[in-house]
C-alpha positions as CSV (number, residue, x, y, z in Angstrom):
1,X,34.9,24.3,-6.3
2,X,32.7,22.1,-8.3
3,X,34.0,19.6,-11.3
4,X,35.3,20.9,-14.4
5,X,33.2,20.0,-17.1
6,X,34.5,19.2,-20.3
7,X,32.8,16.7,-22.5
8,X,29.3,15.9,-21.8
9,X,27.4,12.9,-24.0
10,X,23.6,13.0,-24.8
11,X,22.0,9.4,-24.8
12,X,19.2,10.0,-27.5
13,X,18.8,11.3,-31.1
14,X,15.8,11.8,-30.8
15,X,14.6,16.2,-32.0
16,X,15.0,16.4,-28.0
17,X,18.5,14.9,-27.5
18,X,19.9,17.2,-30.5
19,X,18.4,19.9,-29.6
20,X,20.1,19.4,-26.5
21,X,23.4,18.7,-27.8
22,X,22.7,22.6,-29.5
23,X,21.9,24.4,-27.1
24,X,24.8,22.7,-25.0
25,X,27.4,23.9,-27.7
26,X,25.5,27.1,-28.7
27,X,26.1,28.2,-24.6
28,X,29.6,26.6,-24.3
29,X,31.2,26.5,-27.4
30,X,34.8,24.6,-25.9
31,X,32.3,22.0,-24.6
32,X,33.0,18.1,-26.6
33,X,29.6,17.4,-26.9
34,X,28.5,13.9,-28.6
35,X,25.1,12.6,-29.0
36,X,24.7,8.6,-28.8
37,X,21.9,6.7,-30.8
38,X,21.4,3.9,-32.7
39,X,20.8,6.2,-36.1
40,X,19.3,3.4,-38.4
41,X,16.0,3.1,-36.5
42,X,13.2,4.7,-37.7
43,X,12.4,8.2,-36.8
44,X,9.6,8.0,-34.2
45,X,6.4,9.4,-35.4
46,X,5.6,12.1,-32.6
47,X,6.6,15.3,-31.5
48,X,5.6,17.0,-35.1
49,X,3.1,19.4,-33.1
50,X,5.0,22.4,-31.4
51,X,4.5,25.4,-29.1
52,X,5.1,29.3,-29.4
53,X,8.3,29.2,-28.0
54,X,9.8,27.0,-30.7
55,X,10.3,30.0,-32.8
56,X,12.5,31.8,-30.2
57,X,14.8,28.6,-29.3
58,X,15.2,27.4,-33.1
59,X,16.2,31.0,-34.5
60,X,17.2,33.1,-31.2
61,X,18.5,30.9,-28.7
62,X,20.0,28.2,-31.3
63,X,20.6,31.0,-33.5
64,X,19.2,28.7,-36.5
65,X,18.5,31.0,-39.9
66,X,14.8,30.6,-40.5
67,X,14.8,30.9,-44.2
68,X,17.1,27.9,-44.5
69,X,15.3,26.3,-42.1
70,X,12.6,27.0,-43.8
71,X,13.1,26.0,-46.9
72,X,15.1,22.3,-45.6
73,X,12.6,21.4,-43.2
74,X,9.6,22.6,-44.8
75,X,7.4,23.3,-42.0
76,X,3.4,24.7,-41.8
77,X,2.5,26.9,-39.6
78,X,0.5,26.7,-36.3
79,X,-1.8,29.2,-35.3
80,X,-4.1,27.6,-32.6
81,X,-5.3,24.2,-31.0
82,X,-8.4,24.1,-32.3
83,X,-11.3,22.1,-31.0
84,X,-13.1,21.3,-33.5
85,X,-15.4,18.9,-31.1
86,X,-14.5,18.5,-28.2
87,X,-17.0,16.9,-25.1
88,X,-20.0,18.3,-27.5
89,X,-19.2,21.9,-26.8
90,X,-19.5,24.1,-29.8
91,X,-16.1,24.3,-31.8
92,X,-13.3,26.9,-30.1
93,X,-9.4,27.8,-30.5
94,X,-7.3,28.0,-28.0
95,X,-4.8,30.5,-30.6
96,X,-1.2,31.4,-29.8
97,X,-2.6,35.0,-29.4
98,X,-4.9,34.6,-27.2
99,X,-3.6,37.1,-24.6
100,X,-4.8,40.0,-27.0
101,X,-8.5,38.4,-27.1
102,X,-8.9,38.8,-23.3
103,X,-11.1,42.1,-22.0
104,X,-8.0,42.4,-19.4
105,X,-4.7,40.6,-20.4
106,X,-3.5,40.9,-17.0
107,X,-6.1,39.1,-15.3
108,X,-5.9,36.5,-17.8
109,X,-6.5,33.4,-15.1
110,X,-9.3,35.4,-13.4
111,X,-13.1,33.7,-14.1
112,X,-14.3,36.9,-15.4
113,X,-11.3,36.9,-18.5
114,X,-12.4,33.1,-18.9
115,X,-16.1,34.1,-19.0
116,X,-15.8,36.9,-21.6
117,X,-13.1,34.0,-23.6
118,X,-15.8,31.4,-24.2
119,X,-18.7,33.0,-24.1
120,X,-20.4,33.7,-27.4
121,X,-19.3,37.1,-27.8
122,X,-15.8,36.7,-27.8
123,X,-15.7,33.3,-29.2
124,X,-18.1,34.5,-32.6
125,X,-16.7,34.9,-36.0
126,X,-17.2,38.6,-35.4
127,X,-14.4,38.5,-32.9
128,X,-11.5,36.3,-33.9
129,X,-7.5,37.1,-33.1
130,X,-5.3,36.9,-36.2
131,X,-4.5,33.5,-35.2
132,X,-7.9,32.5,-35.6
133,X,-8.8,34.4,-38.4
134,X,-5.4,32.4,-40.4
135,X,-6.9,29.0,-39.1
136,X,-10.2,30.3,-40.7
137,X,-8.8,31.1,-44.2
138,X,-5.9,28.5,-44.1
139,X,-3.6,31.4,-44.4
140,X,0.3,31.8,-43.6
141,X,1.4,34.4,-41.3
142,X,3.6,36.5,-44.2
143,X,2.1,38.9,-45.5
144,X,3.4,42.0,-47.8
145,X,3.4,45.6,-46.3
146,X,5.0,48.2,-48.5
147,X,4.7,51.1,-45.8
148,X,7.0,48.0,-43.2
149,X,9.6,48.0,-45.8
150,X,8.1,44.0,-47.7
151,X,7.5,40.8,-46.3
152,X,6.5,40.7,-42.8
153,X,5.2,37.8,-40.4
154,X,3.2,37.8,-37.4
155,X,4.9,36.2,-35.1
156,X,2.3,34.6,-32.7
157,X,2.7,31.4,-34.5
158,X,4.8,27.4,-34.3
159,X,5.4,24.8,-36.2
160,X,4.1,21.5,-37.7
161,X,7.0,19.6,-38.6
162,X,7.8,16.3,-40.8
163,X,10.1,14.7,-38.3
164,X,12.0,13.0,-40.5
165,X,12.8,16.2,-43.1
166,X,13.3,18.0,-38.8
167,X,15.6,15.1,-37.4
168,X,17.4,15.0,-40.1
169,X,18.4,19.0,-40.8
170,X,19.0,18.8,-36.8
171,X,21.8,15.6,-37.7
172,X,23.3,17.9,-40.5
173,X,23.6,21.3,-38.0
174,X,25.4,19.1,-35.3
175,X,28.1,17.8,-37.7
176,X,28.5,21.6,-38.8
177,X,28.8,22.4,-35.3
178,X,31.5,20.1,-34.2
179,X,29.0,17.7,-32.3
180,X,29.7,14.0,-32.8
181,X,27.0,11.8,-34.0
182,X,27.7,8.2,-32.2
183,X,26.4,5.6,-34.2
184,X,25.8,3.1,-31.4
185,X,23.3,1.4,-28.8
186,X,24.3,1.3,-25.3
187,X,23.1,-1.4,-23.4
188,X,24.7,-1.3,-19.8
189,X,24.8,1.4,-17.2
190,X,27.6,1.3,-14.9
191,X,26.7,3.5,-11.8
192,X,28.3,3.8,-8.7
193,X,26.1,5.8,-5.8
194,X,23.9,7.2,-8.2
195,X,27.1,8.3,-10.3
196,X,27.2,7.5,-14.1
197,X,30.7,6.0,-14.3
198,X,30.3,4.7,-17.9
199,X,28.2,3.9,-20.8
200,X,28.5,0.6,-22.6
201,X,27.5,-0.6,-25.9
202,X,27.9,-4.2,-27.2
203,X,31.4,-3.1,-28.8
204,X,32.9,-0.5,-26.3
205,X,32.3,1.8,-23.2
206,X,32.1,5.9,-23.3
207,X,33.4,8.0,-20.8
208,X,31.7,11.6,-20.0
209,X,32.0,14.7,-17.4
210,X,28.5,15.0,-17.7
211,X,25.7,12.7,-18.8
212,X,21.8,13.7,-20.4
213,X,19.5,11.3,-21.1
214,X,17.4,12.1,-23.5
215,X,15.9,8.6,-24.2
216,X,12.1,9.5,-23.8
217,X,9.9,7.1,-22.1
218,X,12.3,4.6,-22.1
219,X,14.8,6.6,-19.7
220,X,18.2,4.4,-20.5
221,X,19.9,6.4,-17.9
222,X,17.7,7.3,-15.3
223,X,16.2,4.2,-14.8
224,X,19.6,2.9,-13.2
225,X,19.5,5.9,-11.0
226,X,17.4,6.3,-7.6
227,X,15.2,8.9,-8.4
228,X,11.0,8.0,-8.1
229,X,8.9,8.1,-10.9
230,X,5.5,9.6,-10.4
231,X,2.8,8.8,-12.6
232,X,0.3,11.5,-13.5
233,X,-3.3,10.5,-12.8
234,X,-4.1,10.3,-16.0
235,X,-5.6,7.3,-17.6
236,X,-4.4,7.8,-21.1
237,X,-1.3,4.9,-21.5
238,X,-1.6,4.5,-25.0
239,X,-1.6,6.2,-28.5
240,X,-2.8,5.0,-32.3
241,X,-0.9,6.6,-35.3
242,X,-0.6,6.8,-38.9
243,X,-0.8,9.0,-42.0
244,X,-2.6,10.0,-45.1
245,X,-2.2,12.2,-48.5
246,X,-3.4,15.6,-48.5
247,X,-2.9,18.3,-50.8
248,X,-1.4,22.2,-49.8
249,X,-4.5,23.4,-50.5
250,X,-6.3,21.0,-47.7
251,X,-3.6,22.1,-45.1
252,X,-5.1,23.5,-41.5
253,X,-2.4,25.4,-39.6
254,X,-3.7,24.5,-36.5
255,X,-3.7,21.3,-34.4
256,X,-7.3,19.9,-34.4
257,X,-8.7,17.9,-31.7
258,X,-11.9,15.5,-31.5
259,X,-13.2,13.8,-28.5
260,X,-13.0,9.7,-28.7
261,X,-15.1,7.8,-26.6
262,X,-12.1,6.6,-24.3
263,X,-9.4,9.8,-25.3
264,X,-8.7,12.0,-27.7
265,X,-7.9,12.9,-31.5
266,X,-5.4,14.8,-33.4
267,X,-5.1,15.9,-36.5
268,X,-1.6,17.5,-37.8
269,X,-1.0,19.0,-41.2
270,X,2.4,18.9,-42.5
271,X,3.6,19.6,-45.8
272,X,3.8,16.0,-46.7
273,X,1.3,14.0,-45.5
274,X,-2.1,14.5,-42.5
275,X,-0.8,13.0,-39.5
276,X,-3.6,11.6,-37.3
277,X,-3.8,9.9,-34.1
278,X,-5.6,8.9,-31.0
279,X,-4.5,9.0,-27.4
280,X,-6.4,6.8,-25.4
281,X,-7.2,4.8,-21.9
282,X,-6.5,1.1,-22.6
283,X,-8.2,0.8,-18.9
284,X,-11.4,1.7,-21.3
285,X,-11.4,0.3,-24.4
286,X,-9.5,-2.3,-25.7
287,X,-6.9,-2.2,-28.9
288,X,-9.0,-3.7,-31.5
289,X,-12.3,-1.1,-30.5
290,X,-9.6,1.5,-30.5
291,X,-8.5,0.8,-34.0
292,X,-11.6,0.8,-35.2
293,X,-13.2,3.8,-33.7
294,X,-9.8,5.3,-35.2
295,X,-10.6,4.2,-38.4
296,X,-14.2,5.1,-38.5
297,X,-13.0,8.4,-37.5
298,X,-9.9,9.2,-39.8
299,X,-10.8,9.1,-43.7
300,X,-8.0,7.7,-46.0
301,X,-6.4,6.0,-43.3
302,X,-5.6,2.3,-44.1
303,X,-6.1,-0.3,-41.1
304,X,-3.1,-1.9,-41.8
305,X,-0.6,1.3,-41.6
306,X,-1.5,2.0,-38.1
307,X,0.9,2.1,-35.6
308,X,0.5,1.5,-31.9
309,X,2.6,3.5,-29.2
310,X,2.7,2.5,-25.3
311,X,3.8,5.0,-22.4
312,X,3.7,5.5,-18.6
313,X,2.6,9.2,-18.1
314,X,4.4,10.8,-15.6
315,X,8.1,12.6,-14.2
316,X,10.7,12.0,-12.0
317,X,11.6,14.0,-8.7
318,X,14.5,14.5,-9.3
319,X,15.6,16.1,-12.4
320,X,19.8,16.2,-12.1
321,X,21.4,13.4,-10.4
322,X,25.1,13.4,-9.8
323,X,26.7,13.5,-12.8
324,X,23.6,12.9,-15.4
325,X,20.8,15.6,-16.1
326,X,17.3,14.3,-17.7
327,X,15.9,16.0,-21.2
């Protein structure tokens, strides 16, 4: 018979680590879940763009009410990736819908559904999805139907989030849900043939059935562990960001992307502010050209509020080892 588990501790406060402290307690509510962090630092600015399954783990599998969530985390909705330029091809979307664009959804991955995808016909304004057609018109997905019984939304559509206003409604629904919020940074790993023994912060040491890390790129957990990290081959190592006003009216539910000469561009609309950014090859181009060709590209971004990420693109073979499962 395998080990009981009992109380399992997520390394990581990050939107991923609580989620995963949620869905840990939504599954097995006698579980003594705890999340460990060091909550004053600044909520990193990434993760606000998200995909069509968001909807069904936030209000299905989390069972999270979405007009609360709604109205706390104040989110805008995504309808498509949009490529506004992208390698000098003529603007496209890649919509959540796209599956009801295609001549034959079930051959989706066959050249001939591609084909008839980008090719003028079915890529014109006189054939856009819904998706699409809300990018077009800056439109939300609710709209009023009398003969449905009211207010109905199309459901082919994610989130843009404010990670702050996010993080922080995902720290209130732990504490409602009986997850403990650790307040602390842990700075040894005691492991014993790939087994997690303990976690150890400068004050004390935490003791767990069952370990996650959920510390990003900077993998507090797994890096004490023998499991091989693979890097993608992929040149792109580093990322610029930063943030400017926009009104509600100015809002694009879609993720935008530009081509940059050594990367890429986004542009994400949330109900505060236009996050923008670009992910680049520093094997290319070096951090000053970066910032400026960000600049240049970005209106109403200031030079001195950008912020520079670094990360190592890539996964590790193994995803559970012993006692300690990776988010």
């Amino acid at each position: 018979m395998g080990e009981r588990i009992e109380d399992v501790s997520v390394v990581g406060g990050g939107d991923a680590g609580l989620l995963t402290a949620l869905a840990l307690k939504q599954m097995n509510p006698g579980l003594d879940v705890s999340v460990i962090d060091d909550f004053g630092q600044p909520i990193p600015q990434v993760g606000k763009s998200t995909f069509l399954a968001i909807q069904h783990i936030l209000h299905e599998n989390l069972d999270i009410d979405e007009q609360s969530f709604v109205e706390e985390v104040k989110p805008v909705w995504k309808a498509s990736v949009y490529f506004r330029d992208w390698c000098g091809y003529d603007e496209f979307h890649y919509p959540f819908d796209q599956s009801r664009k295609f001549p034959n959804p079930d051959e989706r991955d066959t050249n001939e559904a591609y084909y008839f995808y980008y090719s003028e016909l079915y890529n014109s304004e006189d054939h856009q999805s819904k998706c699409e057609e809300m990018v077009s018109q800056g439109k939300s997905p609710w709209h009023f139907s009398p003969r449905e019984g009211g207010n109905r939304k199309y459901e082919n559509v994610a989130y843009h989030l404010n990670t702050e206003r996010f993080n922080s409604y995902l720290r209130d629904l732990c504490r409602d849900r009986g997850i403990s919020l650790i307040d602390d940074e842990i700075v040894t790993v005691d492991v014993a043939n790939d087994r997690i023994q303990r976690l150890r912060s400068k004050r004390q040491a935490y003791h767990a059935d069952l370990y996650v890390d959920a510390t990003g790129f900077s993998r507090v957990l797994r890096s004490e562990q023998d499991s091989e990290f693979r890097e993608f081959d992929l040149p792109l190592d580093a990322a610029l960001n930063a943030r400017s006003d926009l009104s509600l009216e100015e809002v694009v539910p879609a993720t935008v992307i530009d081509t940059g000469d050594a990367g890429w561009f986004w542009q994400i609309d949330t109900f505060d502010n236009r996050d923008r950014g670009y992910v680049y090859a520093s094997d290319y181009v070096s951090e000053a050209e970066a910032r400026e060709e960000f600049v240049d590209h970005c209106e109403g971004i200031d030079a001195d509020d950008v912020v520079k990420y670094e990360f190592t693109p890539g996964y590790h073979e193994r995803s559970w080892i012993e006692n300690c499962d990776r988010s």
